[in-house]
NUTI-59481 format. One record per residue (C-alpha): z, x, y; residue in three letters. Coordinates in steps of 0.2 Angstrom, whole numbers, padded with zeros to 4 digits, always signed. Example, Ala and Ser with C-alpha at 12.3 -4.5 7.8 and 13.67 -1.06 7.14 Angstrom:
REM residues 2
+0039+0062-0022ALA +0036+0068-0005SER 
//
This chain:
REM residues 465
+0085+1330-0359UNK +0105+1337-0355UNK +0109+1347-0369UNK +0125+1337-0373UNK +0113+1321-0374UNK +0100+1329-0390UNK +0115+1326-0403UNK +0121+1310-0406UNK +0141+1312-0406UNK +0154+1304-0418UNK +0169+1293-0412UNK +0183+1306-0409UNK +0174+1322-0412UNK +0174+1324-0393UNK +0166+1338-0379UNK +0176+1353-0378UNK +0179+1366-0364UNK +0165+1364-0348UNK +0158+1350-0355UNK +0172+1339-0357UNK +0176+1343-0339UNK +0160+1339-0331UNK +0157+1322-0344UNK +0174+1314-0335UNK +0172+1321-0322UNK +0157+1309-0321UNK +0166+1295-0329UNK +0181+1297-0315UNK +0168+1297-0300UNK +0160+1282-0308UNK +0174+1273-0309UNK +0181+1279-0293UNK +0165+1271-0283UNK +0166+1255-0292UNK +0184+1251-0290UNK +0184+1259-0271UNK +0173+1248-0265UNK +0180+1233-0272UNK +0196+1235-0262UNK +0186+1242-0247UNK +0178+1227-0242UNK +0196+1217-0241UNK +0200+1223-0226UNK +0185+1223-0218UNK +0182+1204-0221UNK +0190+1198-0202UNK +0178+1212-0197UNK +0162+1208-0204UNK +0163+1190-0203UNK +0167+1191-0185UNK +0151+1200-0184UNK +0137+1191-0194UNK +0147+1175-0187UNK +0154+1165-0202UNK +0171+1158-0205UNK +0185+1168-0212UNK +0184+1155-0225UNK +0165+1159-0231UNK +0169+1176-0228UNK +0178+1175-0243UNK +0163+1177-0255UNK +0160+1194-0247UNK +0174+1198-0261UNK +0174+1183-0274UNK +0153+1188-0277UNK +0158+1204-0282UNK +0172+1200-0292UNK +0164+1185-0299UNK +0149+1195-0306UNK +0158+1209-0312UNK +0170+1197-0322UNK +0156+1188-0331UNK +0145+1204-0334UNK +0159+1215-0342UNK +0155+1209-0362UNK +0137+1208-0360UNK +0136+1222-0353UNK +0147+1231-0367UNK +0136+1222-0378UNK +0120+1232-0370UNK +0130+1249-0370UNK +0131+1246-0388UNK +0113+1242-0389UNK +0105+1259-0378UNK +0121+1269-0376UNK +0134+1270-0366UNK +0128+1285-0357UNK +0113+1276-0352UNK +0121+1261-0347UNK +0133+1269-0335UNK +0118+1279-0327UNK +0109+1261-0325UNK +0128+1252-0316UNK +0126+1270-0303UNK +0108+1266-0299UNK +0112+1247-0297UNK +0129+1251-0287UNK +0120+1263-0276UNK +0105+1252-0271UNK +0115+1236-0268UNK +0126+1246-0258UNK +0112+1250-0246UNK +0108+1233-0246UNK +0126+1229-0241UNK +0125+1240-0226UNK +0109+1232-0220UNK +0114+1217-0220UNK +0114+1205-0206UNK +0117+1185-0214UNK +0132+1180-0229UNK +0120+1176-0240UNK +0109+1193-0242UNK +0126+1202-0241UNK +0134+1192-0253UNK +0121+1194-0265UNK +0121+1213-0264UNK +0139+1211-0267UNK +0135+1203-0282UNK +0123+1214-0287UNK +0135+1229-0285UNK +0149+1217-0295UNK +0134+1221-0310UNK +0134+1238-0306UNK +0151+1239-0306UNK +0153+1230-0322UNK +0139+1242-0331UNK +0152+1257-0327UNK +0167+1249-0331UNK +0163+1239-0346UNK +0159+1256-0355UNK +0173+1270-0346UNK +0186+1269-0358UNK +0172+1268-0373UNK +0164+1284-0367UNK +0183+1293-0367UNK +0184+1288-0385UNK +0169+1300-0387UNK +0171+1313-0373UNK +0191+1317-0380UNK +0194+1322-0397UNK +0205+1309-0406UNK +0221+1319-0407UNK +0222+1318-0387UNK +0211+1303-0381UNK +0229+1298-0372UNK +0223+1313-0358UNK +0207+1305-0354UNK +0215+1285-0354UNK +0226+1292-0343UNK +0215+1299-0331UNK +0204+1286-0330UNK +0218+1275-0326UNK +0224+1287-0314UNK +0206+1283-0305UNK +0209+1264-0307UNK +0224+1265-0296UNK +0214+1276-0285UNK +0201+1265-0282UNK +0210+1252-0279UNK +0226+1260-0271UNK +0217+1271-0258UNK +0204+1257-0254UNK +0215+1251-0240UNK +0218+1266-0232UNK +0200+1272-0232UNK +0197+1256-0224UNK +0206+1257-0211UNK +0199+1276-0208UNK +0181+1271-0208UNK +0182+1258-0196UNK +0195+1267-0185UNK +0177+1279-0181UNK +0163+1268-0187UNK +0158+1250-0191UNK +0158+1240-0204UNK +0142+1243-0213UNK +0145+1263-0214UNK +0159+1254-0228UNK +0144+1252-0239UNK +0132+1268-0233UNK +0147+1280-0240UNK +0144+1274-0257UNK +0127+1280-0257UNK +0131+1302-0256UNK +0144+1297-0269UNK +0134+1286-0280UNK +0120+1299-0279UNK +0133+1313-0284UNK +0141+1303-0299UNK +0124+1298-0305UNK +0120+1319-0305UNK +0134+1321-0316UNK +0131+1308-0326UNK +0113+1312-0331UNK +0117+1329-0336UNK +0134+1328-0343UNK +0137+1310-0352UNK +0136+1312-0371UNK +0125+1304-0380UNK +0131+1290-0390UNK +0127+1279-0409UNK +0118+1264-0403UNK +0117+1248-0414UNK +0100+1237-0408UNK +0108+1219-0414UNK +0123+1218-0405UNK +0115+1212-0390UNK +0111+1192-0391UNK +0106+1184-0376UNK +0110+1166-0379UNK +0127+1173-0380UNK +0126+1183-0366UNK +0122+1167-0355UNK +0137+1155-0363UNK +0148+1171-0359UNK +0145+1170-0340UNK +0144+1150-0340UNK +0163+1150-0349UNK +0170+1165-0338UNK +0163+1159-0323UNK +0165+1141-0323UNK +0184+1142-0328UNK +0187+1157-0313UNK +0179+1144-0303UNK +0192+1133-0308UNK +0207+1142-0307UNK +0200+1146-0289UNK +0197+1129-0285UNK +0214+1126-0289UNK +0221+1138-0279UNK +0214+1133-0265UNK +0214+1114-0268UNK +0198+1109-0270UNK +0193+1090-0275UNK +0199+1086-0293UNK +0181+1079-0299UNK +0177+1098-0296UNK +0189+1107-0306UNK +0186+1092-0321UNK +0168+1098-0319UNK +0170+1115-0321UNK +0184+1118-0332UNK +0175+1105-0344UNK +0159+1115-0342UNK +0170+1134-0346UNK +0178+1124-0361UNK +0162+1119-0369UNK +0152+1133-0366UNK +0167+1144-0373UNK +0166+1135-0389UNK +0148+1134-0389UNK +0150+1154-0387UNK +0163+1157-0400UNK +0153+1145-0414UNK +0138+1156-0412UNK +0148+1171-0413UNK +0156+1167-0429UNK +0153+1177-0442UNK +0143+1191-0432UNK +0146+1208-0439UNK +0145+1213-0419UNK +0151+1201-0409UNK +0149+1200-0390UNK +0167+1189-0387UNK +0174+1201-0400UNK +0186+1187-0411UNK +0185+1198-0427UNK +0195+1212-0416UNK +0208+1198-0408UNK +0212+1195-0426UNK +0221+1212-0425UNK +0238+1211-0420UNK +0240+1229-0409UNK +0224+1223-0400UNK +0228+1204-0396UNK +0244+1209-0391UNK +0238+1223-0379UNK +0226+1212-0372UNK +0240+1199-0368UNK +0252+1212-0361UNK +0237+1221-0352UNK +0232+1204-0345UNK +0251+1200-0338UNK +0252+1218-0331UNK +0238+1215-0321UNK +0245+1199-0315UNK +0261+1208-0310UNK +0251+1219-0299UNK +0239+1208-0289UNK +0254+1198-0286UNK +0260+1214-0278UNK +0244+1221-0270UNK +0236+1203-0263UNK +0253+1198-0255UNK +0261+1213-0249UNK +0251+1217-0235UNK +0256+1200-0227UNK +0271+1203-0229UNK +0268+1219-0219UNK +0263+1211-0206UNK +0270+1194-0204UNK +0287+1197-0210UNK +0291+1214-0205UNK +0280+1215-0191UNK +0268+1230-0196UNK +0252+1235-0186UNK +0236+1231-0196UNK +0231+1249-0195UNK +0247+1254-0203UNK +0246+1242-0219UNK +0234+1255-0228UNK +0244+1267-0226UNK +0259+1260-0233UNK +0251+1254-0250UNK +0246+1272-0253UNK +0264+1272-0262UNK +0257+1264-0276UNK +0242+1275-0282UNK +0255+1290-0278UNK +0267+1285-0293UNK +0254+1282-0302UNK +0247+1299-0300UNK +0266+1307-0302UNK +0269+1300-0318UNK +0250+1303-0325UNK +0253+1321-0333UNK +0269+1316-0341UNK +0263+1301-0346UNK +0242+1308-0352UNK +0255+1319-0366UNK +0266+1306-0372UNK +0254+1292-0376UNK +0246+1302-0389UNK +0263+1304-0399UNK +0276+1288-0391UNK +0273+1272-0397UNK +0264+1260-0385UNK +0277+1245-0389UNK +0291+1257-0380UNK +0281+1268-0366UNK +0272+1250-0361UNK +0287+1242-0360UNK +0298+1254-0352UNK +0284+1256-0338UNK +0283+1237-0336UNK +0302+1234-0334UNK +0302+1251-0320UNK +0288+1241-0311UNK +0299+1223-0311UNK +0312+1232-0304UNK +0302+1240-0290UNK +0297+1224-0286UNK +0314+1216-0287UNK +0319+1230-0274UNK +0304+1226-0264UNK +0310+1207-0264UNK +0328+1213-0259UNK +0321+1223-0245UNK +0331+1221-0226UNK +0325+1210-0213UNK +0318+1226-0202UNK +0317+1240-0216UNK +0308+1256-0211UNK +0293+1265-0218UNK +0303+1274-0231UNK +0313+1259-0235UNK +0296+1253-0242UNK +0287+1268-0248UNK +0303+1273-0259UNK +0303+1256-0269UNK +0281+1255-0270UNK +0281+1271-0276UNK +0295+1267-0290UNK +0284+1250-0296UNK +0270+1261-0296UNK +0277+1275-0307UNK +0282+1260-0318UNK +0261+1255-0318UNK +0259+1272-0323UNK +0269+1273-0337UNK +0263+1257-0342UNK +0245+1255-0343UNK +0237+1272-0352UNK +0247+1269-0368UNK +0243+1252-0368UNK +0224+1256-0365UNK +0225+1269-0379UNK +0233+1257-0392UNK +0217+1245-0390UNK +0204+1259-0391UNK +0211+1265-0407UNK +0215+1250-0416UNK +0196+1245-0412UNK +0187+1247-0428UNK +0174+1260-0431UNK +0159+1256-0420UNK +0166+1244-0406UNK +0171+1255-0394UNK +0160+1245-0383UNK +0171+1227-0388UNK +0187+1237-0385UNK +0181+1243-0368UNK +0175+1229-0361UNK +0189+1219-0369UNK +0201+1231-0361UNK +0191+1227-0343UNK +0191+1207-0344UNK +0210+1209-0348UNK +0212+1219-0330UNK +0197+1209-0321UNK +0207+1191-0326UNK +0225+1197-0323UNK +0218+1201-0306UNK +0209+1187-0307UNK +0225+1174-0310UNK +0237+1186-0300UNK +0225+1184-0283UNK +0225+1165-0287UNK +0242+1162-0289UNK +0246+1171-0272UNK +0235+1158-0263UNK +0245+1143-0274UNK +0261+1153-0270UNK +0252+1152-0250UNK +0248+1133-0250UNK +0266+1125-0260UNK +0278+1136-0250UNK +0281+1135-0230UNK +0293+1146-0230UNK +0295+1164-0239UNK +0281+1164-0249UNK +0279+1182-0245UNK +0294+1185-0253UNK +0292+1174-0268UNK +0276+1182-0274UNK +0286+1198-0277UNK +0298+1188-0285UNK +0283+1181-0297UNK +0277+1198-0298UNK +0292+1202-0306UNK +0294+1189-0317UNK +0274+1192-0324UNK +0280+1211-0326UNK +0297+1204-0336UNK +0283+1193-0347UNK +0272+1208-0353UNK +0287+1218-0355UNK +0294+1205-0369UNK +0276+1206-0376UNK +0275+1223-0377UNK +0291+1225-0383UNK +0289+1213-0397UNK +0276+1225-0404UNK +0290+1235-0410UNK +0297+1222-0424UNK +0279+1217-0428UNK +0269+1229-0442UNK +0256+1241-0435UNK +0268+1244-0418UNK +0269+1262-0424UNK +0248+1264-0423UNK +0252+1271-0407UNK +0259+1288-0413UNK +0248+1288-0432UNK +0231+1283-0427UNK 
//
């Protein structure tokens, strides 16, 4: 065994020197893999389904399977990290993530590729679900903010640059080499992880399978529904499944109660910094699929952009995020998250207000100037409001706050992906324009959330705990 794995380390006593490096180092591939791939397969989609000859309409599930797994498996999975350790699970999400991949790339029907997909939404989960939760033991306490902020530097990353990778593996390959590059990387990642990830306390009761399944039925029946929704499906369908989310929700919460570990982690909700960082992460996250799902047909229908080009100019957005990311990994650790939160939210509203006001025929640094300003504004943003969660968390659930931290991202995607497609189907004309406009609007929402943490006790746990 590593050596870093034979002691047992304590929340916030953290690595020091080589072996925090090469420990997120392997938490930032990790994360990196998952996240890249999930954008990837966008735009591919006209592509592949052209190819194994379905509908751009079935097509679709090429993407909801991933995301549909990965949203559902998040708290379980927390659960299990919390169960064998965190370290262990993230090895298990690489090996999964890494197989499916190779079943992605060999796949020749929807249905074999959609079930890899899913399979890889699992993996991805596995990863993600514990990140954050491993940070909380790989920093020391005093600078965790570093580690938050780098791994949300890799979020943007992941899904900032999947576009333009894209775009640059199917300008020299085809579509299934999308897939195959995940397997060098996942190897590599899954090297790091085995000797370098510490190990972590494990608790063997806070897994409970009963739970685990309502957890998926309620998440995934009520996505289902929101998606159905969107895309005005029948109403005896979304009756169905929003009934079915809501019961199986409550049947979820009731047995939950009273849990000293709860999987849906409602004795941590009860905590004002942590609700109120879920709601504001939940809105930022809106604001941004808003932005990343519209904007490149915007590019194209209304400005007139070559496909090839889109990638390239929603690289913008991971750039500010990555240009504010030193400032911002030193300032969470002693700024209160109810003033860096808001202030990011309120620069990333105004980006997109700029964005909305842009000319009839703007130019490439027309565009790139104001994505760039919204996405410094994301950066500034999300790292403290991360940070604020996994330190309120009480001791032992760093699992709960990671996963929690996760389903508040996964469903802002989620709702900011559906409400582009309603934004799609009510509005004739302009709806390219108006989804920025809503964007701004969900960013104006967290930023009045965020800020009224600072009237609220506990608004100053940011610079204290």
């Amino acid at each position: 065994m590593p050596p870093q794995s034979k002691t047992v380390l304590i929340e916030g006593q953290g690595l020091h020197g080589a072996a925090r490096a090469r420990a997120m180092t392997a938490v930032a591939l990790s994360v990196l893999l998952a996240l890249l791939d999930y954008a990837i397969a966008n735009v591919a989609l006209p592509t592949i389904a052209d190819d194994i000859h379905v509908s751009p309409a079935s097509a679709i599930w090429i993407v909801n399977s991933y995301q549909l797994a990965s949203v559902v498996s998040l708290l379980p999975m927390a659960a299990l990290g919390t169960r064998i350790g965190f370290a262990r699970l993230c090895q298990i999400g690489l090996v999964l993530f890494t197989v499916a991949s190779l079943f992605c790339a060999l796949s020749h029907t929807l249905l074999v590729l959609s079930l890899a997909r899913a399979v890889q939404g699992v993996g991805g989960a596995c990863i993600m679900s514990v990140s954050i939760a491993l940070i909380r033991f790989i920093y020391p306490h005093a600078i965790i903010g570093r580690g938050i902020a780098l791994n949300g530097v890799m979020v943007a990353l992941g899904v900032g640059a999947g576009p333009t990778v894209a775009s640059i593996i199917l300008t020299f390959a085809t579509w299934p080499w999308l897939f195959l590059i995940n397997i060098p990387l996942g190897l590599t990642a899954l090297g790091l992880a085995l000797v370098s990830l510490p190990r972590t306390p494990v608790n063997p009761g806070s897994f409970d399978a009963p739970s685990a399944v309502l957890n998926v039925l309620a998440f995934g029946a009520l996505i289902m529904a929101g998606d159905s929704v969107a895309h005005h499906a029948g109403s005896g369908r979304v009756v169905a499944l929003i009934v079915t989310g809501l019961v199986a929700g409550w049947l979820l919460v009731r047995r939950q109660h009273g849990q000293a570990h709860p999987m849906f982690p409602l004795d941590m909700l009860r905590i004002r910094a942590f609700r109120m960082g879920t709601v504001v992460g939940f809105c930022g996250f809106v604001a941004s699929n808003l932005f990343m799902v519209s904007f490149p047909f915007t590019l194209q229908s209304l400005f007139h952009y070559p496909a090839a080009t889109v990638g390239l100019l929603m690289t913008p957005w991971p750039v500010g995020i990555m240009a504010v990311a030193p400032l911002i990994s030193r300032l969470a650790d002693r700024i209160s998250a109810a003033i860096l939160s808001s202030v990011g939210l309120f620069i990333t509203a105004l980006g997109f207000l700029a964005l909305y006001l842009l000319p009839p025929a703007p130019g490439w640094f027309d565009i790139a100037w104001r994505i760039t300003v919204a996405g410094m504004g994301f950066g500034i943003f999300q790292p403290p409001n991360n940070r604020i969660m996994m330190v309120t968390a009480p001791p032992g659930r760093s699992g709960s706050a990671s996963g929690m931290i996760q389903i508040a991202r996964q469903c802002g995607q989620a709702t900011g992906a559906m409400c582009v497609a309603m934004i799609f189907g009510l509005i004739a004309h302009g709806a390219e324009r108006s989804c920025l406009a809503f964007g701004a609007a969900a960013a104006i929402v967290g930023m009045l959330c965020s800020a009224i943490r600072l009237v609220q006790p506990g608004a100053g746990l940011a610079r204290k705990a």
